[in-house]
C-alpha beads as a LAMMPS data file, in Angstrom:
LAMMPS data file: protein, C-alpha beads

336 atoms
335 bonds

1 atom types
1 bond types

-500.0 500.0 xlo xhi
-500.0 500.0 ylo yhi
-500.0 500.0 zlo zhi

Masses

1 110.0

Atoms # bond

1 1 1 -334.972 -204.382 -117.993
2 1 1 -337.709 -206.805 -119.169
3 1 1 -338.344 -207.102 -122.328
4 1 1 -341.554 -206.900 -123.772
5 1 1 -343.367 -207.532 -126.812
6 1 1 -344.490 -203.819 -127.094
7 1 1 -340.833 -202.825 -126.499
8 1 1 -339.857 -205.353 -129.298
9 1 1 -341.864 -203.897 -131.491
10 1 1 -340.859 -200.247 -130.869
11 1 1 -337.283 -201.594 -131.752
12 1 1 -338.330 -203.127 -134.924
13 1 1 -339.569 -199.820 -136.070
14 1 1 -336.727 -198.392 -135.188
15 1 1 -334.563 -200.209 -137.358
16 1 1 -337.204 -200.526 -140.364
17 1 1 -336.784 -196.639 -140.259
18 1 1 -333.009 -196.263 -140.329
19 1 1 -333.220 -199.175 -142.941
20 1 1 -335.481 -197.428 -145.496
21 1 1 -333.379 -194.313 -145.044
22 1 1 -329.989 -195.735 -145.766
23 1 1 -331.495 -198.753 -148.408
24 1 1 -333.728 -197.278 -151.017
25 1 1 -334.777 -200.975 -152.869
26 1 1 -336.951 -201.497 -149.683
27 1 1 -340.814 -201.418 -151.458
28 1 1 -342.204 -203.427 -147.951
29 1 1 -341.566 -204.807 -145.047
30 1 1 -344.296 -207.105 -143.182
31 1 1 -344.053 -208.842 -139.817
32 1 1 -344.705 -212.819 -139.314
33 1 1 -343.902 -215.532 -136.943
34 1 1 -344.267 -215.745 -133.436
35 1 1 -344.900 -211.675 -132.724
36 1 1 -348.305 -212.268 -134.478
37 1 1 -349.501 -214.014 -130.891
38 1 1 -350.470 -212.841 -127.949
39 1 1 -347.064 -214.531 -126.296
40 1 1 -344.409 -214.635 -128.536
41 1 1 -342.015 -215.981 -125.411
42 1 1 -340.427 -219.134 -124.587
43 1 1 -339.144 -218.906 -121.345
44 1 1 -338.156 -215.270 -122.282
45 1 1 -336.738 -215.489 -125.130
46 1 1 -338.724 -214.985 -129.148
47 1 1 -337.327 -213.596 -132.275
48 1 1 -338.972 -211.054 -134.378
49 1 1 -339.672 -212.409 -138.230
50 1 1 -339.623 -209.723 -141.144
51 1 1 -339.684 -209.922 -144.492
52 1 1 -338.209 -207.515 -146.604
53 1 1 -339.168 -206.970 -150.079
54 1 1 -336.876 -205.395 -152.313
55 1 1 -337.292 -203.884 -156.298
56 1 1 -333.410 -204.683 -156.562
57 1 1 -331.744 -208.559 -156.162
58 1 1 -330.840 -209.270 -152.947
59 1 1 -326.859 -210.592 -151.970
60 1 1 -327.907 -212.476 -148.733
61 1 1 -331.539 -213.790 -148.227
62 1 1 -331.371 -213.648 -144.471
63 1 1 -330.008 -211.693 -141.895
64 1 1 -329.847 -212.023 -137.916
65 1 1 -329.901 -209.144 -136.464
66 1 1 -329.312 -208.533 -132.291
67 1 1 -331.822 -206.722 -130.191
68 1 1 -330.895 -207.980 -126.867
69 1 1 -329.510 -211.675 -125.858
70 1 1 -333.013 -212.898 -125.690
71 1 1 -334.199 -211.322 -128.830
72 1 1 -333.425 -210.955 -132.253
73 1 1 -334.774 -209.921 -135.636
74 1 1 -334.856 -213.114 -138.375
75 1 1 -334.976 -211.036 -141.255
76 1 1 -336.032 -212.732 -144.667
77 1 1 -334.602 -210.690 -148.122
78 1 1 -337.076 -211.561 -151.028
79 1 1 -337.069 -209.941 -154.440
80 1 1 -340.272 -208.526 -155.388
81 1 1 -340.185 -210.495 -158.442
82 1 1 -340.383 -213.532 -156.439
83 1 1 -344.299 -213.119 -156.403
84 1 1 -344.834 -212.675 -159.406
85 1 1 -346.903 -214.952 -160.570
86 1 1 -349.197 -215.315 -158.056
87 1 1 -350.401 -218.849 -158.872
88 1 1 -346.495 -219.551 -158.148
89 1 1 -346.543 -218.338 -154.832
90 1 1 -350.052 -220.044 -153.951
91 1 1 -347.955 -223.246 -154.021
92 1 1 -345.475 -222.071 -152.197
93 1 1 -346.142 -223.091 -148.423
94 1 1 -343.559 -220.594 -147.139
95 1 1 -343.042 -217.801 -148.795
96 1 1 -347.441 -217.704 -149.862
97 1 1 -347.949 -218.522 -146.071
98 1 1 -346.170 -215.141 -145.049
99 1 1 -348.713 -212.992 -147.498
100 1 1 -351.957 -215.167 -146.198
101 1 1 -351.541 -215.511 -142.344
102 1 1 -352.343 -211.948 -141.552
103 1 1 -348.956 -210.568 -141.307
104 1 1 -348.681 -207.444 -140.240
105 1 1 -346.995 -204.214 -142.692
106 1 1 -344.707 -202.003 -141.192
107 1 1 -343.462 -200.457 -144.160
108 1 1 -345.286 -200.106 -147.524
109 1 1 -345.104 -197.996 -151.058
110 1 1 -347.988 -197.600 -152.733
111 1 1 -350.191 -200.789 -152.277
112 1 1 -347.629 -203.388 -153.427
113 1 1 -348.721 -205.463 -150.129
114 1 1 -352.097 -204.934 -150.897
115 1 1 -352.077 -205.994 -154.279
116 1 1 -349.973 -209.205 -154.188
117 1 1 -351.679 -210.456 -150.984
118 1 1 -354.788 -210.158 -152.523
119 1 1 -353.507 -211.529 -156.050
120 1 1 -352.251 -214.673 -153.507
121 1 1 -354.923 -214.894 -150.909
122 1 1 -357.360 -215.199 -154.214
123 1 1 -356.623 -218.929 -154.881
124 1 1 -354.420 -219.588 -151.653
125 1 1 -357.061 -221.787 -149.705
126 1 1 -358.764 -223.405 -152.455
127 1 1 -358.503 -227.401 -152.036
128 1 1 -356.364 -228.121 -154.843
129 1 1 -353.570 -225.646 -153.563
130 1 1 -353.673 -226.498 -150.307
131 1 1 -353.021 -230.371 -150.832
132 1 1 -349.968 -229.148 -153.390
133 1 1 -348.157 -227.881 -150.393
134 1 1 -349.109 -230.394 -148.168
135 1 1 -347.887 -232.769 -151.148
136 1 1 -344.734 -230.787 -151.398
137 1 1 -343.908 -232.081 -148.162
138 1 1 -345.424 -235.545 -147.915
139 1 1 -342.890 -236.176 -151.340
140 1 1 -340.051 -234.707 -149.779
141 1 1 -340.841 -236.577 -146.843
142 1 1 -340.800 -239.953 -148.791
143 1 1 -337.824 -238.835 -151.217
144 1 1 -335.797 -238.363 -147.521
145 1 1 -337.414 -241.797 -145.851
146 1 1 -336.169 -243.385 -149.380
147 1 1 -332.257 -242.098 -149.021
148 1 1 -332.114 -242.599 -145.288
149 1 1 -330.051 -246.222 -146.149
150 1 1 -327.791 -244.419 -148.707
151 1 1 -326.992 -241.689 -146.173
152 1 1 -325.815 -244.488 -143.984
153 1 1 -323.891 -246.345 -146.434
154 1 1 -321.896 -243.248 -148.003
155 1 1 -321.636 -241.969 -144.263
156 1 1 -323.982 -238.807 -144.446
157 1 1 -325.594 -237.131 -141.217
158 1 1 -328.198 -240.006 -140.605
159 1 1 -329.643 -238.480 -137.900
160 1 1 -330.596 -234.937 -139.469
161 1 1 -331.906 -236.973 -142.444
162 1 1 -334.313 -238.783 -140.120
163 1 1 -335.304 -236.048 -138.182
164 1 1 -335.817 -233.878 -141.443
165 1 1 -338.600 -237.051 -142.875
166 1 1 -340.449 -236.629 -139.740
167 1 1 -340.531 -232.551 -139.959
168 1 1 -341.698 -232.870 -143.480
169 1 1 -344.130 -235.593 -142.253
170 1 1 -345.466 -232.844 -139.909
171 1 1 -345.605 -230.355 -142.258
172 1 1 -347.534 -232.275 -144.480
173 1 1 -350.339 -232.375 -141.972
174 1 1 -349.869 -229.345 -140.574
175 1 1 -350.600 -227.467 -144.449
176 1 1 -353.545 -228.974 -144.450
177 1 1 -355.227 -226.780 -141.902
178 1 1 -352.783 -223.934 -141.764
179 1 1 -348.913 -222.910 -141.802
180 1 1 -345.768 -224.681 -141.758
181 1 1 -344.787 -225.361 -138.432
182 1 1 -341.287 -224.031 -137.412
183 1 1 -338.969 -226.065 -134.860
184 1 1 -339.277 -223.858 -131.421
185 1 1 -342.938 -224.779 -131.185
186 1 1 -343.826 -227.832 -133.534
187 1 1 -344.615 -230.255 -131.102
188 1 1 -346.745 -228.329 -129.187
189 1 1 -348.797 -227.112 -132.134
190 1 1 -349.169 -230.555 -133.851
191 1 1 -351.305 -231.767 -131.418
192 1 1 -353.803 -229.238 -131.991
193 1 1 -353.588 -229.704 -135.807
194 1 1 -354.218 -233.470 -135.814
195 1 1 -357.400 -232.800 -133.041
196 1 1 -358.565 -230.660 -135.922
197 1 1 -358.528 -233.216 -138.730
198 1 1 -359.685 -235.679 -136.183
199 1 1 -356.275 -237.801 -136.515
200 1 1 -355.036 -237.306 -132.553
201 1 1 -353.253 -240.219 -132.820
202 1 1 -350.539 -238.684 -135.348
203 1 1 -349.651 -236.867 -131.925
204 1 1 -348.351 -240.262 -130.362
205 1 1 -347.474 -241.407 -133.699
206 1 1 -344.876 -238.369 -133.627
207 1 1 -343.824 -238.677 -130.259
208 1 1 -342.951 -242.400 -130.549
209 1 1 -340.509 -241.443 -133.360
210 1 1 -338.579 -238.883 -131.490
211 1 1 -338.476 -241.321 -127.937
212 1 1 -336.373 -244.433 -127.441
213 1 1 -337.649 -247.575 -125.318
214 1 1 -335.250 -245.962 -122.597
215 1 1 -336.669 -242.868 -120.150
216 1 1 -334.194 -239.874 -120.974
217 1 1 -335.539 -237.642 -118.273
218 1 1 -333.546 -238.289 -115.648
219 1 1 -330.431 -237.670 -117.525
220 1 1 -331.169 -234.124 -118.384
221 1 1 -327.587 -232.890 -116.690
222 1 1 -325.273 -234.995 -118.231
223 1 1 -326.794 -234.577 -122.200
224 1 1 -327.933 -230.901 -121.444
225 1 1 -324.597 -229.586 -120.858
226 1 1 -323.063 -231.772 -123.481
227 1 1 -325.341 -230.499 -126.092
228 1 1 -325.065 -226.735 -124.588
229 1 1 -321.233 -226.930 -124.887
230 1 1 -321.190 -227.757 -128.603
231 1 1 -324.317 -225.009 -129.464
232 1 1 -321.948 -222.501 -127.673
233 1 1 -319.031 -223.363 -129.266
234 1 1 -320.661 -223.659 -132.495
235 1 1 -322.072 -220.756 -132.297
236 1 1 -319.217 -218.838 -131.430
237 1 1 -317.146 -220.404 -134.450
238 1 1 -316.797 -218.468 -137.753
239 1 1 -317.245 -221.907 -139.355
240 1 1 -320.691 -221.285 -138.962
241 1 1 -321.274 -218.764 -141.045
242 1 1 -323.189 -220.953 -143.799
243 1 1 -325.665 -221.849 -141.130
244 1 1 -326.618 -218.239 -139.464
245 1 1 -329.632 -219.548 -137.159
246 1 1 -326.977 -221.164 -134.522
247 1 1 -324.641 -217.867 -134.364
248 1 1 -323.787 -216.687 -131.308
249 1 1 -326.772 -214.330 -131.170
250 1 1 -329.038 -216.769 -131.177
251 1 1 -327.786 -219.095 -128.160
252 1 1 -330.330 -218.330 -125.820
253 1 1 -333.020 -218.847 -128.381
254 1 1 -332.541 -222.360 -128.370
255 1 1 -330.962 -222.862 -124.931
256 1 1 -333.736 -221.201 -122.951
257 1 1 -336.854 -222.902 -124.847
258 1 1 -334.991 -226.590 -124.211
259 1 1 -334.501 -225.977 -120.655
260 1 1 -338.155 -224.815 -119.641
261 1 1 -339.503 -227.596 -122.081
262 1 1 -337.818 -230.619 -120.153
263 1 1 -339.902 -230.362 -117.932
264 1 1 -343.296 -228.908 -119.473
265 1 1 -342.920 -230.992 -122.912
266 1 1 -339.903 -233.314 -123.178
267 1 1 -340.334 -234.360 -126.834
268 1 1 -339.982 -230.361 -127.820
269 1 1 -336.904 -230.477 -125.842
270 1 1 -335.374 -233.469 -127.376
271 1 1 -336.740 -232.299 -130.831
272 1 1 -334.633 -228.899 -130.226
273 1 1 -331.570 -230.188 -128.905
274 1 1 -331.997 -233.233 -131.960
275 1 1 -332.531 -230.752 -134.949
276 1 1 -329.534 -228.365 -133.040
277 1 1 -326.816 -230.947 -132.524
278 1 1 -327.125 -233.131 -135.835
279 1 1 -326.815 -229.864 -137.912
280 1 1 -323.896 -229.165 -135.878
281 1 1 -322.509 -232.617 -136.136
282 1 1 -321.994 -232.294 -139.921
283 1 1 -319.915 -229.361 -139.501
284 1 1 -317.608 -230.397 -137.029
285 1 1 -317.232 -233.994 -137.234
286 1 1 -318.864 -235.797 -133.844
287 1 1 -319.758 -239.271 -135.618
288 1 1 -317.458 -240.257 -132.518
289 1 1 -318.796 -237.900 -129.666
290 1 1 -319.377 -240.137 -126.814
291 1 1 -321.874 -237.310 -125.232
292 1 1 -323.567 -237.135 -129.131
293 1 1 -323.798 -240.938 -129.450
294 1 1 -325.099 -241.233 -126.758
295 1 1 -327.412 -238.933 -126.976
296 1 1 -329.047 -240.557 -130.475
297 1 1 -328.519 -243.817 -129.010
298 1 1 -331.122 -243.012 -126.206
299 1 1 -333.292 -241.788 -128.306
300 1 1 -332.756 -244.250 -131.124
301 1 1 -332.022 -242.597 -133.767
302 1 1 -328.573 -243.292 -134.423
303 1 1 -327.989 -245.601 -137.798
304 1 1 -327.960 -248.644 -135.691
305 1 1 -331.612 -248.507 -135.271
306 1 1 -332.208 -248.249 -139.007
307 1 1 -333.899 -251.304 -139.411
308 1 1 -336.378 -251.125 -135.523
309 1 1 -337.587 -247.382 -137.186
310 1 1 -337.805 -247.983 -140.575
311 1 1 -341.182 -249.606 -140.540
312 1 1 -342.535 -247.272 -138.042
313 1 1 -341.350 -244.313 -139.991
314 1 1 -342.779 -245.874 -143.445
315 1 1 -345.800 -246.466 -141.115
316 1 1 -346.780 -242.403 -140.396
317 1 1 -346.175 -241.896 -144.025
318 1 1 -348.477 -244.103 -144.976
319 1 1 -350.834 -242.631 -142.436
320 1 1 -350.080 -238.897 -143.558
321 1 1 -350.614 -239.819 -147.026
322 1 1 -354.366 -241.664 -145.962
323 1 1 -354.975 -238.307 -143.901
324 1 1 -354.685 -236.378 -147.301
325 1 1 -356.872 -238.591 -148.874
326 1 1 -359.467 -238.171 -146.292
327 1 1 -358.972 -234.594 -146.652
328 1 1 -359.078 -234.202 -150.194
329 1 1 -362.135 -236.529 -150.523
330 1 1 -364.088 -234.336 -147.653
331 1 1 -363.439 -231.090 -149.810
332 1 1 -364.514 -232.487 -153.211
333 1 1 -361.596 -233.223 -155.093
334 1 1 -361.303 -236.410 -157.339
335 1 1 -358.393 -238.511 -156.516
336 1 1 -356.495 -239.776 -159.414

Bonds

1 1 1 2
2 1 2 3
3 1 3 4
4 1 4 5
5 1 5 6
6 1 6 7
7 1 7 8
8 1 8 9
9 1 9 10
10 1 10 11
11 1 11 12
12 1 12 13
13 1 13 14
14 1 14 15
15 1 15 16
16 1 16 17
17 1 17 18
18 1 18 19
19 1 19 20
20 1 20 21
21 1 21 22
22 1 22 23
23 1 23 24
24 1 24 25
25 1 25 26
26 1 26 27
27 1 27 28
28 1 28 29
29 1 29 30
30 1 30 31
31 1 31 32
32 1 32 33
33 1 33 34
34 1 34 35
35 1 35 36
36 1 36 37
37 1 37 38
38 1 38 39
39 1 39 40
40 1 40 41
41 1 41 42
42 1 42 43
43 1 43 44
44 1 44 45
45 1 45 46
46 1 46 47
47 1 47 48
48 1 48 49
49 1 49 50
50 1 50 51
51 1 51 52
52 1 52 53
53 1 53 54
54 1 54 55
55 1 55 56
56 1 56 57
57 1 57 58
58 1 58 59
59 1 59 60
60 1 60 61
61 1 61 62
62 1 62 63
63 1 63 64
64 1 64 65
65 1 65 66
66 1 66 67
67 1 67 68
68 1 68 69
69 1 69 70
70 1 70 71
71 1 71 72
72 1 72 73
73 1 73 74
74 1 74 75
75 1 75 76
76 1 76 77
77 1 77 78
78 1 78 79
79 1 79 80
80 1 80 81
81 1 81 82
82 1 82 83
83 1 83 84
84 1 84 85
85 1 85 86
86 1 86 87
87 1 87 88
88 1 88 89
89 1 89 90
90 1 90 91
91 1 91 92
92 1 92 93
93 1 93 94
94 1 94 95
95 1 95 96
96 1 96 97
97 1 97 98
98 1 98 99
99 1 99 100
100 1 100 101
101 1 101 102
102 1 102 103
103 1 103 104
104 1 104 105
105 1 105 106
106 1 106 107
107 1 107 108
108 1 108 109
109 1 109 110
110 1 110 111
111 1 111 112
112 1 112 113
113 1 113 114
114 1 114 115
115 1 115 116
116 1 116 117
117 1 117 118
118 1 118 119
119 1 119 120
120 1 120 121
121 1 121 122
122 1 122 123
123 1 123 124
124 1 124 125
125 1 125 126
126 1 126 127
127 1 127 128
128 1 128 129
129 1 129 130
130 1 130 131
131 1 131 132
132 1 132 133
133 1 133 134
134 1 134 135
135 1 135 136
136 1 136 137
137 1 137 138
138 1 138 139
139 1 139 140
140 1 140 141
141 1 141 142
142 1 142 143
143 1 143 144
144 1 144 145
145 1 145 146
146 1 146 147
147 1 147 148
148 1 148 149
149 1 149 150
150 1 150 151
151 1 151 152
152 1 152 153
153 1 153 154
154 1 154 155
155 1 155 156
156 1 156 157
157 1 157 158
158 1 158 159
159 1 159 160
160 1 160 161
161 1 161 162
162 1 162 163
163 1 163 164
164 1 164 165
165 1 165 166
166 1 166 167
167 1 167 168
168 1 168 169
169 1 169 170
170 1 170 171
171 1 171 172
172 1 172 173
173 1 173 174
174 1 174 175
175 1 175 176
176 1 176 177
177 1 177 178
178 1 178 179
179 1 179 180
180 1 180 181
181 1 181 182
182 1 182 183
183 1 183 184
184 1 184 185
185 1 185 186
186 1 186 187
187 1 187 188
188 1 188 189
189 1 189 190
190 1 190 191
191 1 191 192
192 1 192 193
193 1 193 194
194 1 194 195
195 1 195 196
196 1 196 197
197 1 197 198
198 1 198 199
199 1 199 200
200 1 200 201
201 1 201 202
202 1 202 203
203 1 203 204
204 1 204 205
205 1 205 206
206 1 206 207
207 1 207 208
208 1 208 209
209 1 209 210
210 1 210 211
211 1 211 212
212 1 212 213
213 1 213 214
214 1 214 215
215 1 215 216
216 1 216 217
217 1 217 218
218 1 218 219
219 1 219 220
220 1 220 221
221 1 221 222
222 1 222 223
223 1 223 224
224 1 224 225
225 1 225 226
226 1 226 227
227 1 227 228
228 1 228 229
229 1 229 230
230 1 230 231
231 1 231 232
232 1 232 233
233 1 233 234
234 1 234 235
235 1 235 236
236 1 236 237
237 1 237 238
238 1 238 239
239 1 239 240
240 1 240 241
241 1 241 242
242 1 242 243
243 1 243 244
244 1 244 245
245 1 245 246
246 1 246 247
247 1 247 248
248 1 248 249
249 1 249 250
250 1 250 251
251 1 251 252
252 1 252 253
253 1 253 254
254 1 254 255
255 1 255 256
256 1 256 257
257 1 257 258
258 1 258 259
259 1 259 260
260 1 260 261
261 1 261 262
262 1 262 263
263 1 263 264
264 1 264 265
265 1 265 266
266 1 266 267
267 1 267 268
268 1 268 269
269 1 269 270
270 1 270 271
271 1 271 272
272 1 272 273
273 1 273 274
274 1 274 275
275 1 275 276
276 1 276 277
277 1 277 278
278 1 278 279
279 1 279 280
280 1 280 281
281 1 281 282
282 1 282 283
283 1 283 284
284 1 284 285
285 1 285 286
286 1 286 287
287 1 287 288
288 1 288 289
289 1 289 290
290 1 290 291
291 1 291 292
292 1 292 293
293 1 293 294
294 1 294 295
295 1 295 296
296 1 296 297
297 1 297 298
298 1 298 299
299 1 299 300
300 1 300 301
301 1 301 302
302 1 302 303
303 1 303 304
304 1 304 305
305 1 305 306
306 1 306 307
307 1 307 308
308 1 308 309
309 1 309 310
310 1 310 311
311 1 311 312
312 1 312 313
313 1 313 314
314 1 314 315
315 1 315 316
316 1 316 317
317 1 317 318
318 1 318 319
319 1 319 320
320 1 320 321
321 1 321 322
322 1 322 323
323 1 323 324
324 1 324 325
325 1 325 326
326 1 326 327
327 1 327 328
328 1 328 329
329 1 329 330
330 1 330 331
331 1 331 332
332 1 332 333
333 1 333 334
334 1 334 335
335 1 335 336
């Protein structure tokens, strides 16, 4: 049977309703993520994002739960204390995002969603909290660009420590004009976000850093299948458990989406199976894959090319950081 959004949906209530019978700390839950659009799918396959708020502390703050292979629910435990004080969660690009996107309740008591939405949304989009978040990430961005030679020299995962400065370097931008950006559809989105601060050449600035000299398109058998073999396996591993996003239940989330995207929008693919198999990497110990060096060699992003990226990384920080200026200058605010 195909599954549909509506059908997704009906499921999700489902279990909300079971839940709130059987777990009586449950004061809201509210919908966010990719069921918000019109087409949640990539190439058939979405998750469904909930958060759920509870008056009690929480022992695990997220949950996968199965709906079908090609679905799941990505549930996100928060504390209702967590939002209190507002002005905290105005800063907060992820958890303040969730109240002021237009999420959608499912459950509510009283008008606790109500209340701290509109307690958030109140100061959410003035300038000086929107470049805080986007400064949250531009500084984590630079604190990661700054390690990236000590994570080579003590032997750290190189590669998810690049990859991570360029995500934050997204993010950055992306806060200024909306949400975080998460990884199944980051690419895509950016280039709409830097069209709308009238930077479209952070788009190729991006793209550059996730591309090597080298065309990897026609190899798309021989690293596919590589990379596939160690998300399945990974997956299917109880070492995983730490890192619940790459269970089992999850495979097709990422497997389907990198497939349809080689084609349609390489750099997504690449950025998928990149984010996938570094995390991986540090858990079981491929420093000396051939398939995984090779891999990061063709895209060059290993630690070999340290020294070719480092000036082109430093160089889209810089540029991010110049884009906030801009930004903060156009809405008002006084640069110290």
């Amino acid at each position: 049977m195909r599954i549909t959004k509506e059908r997704l949906l009906t499921l999700t209530q489902t279990y909300i309703n079971k839940l709130i019978r059987s777990d009586h700390s449950v004061v809201c839950v509210y919908l966010v993520g990719s069921m918000l659009e019109e087409d949640p799918f990539i190439n058939g396959t979405t998750d469904v994002d909930l958060v759920i708020v509870h008056n009690l502390p929480v022992s695990a703050p997220r949950e996968i739960v199965t709906i079908t292979p090609e679905a799941t629910l990505d549930i996100h435990h928060i504390e209702q204390n967590t939002y209190s004080p507002p002005r905290k969660i105005r800063k907060d690009p992820w958890v303040g995002s969730s109240l002021c996107f237009d999420p959608i309740v499912l459950y509510g008591t009283g008008h606790w969603f109500e209340f701290a939405q509109a307690s958030v949304e109140a100061g959410f989009f003035q300038p000086e909290a929107v470049i805080y978040r986007s400064r949250l990430f531009s500084n984590a961005a630079r604190e990661k660009f700054n390690s990236l030679g000590k994570t080579i020299q003590k032997g750290g995962n190189y590669p998810a420590a690049y990859l991570k400065t360029v995500e934050n370097a997204a993010n950055a931008v992306a806060t200024l004009v909306g949400k975080p950006l998460t990884d199944r559809t980051m690419l895509k989105q950016f280039k709409t976000i830097a069209d709308d601060l009238d930077e479209p050449e952070l788009m190729a600035d991006l793209h550059a850093l996730l591309l090597g000299n080298r065309d990897i398109s026609p190899y798309y058998e021989y690293f596919f299948n590589a990379w596939k073999y160690y998300v399945e396996f990974f997956g299917n591993n109880p070492v995983n458990s730490s890192m619940i996003k790459l269970n089992a239940s999850r495979l097709l989330y990422y497997i389907r989406p990198v497939e349809w995207y080689w084609n349609e929008h390489l750099t997504s693919s690449i950025w998928l199976m990149a984010k996938t198999w570094s995390s991986i990497a540090n858990f079981i110990q491929l420093d000396d894959n051939e398939y995984y060096n090779s891999f990061l060699n063709m895209l060059e992003i290993s630690p070999h090319f340290y020294y070719q990226r480092h000036n082109q990384l430093e160089a889209l920080l810089e540029k991010v950081e110049d884009v906030q200026e801009k930004w903060g200058r156009e809405k008002g605010i006084i640069e110290p």
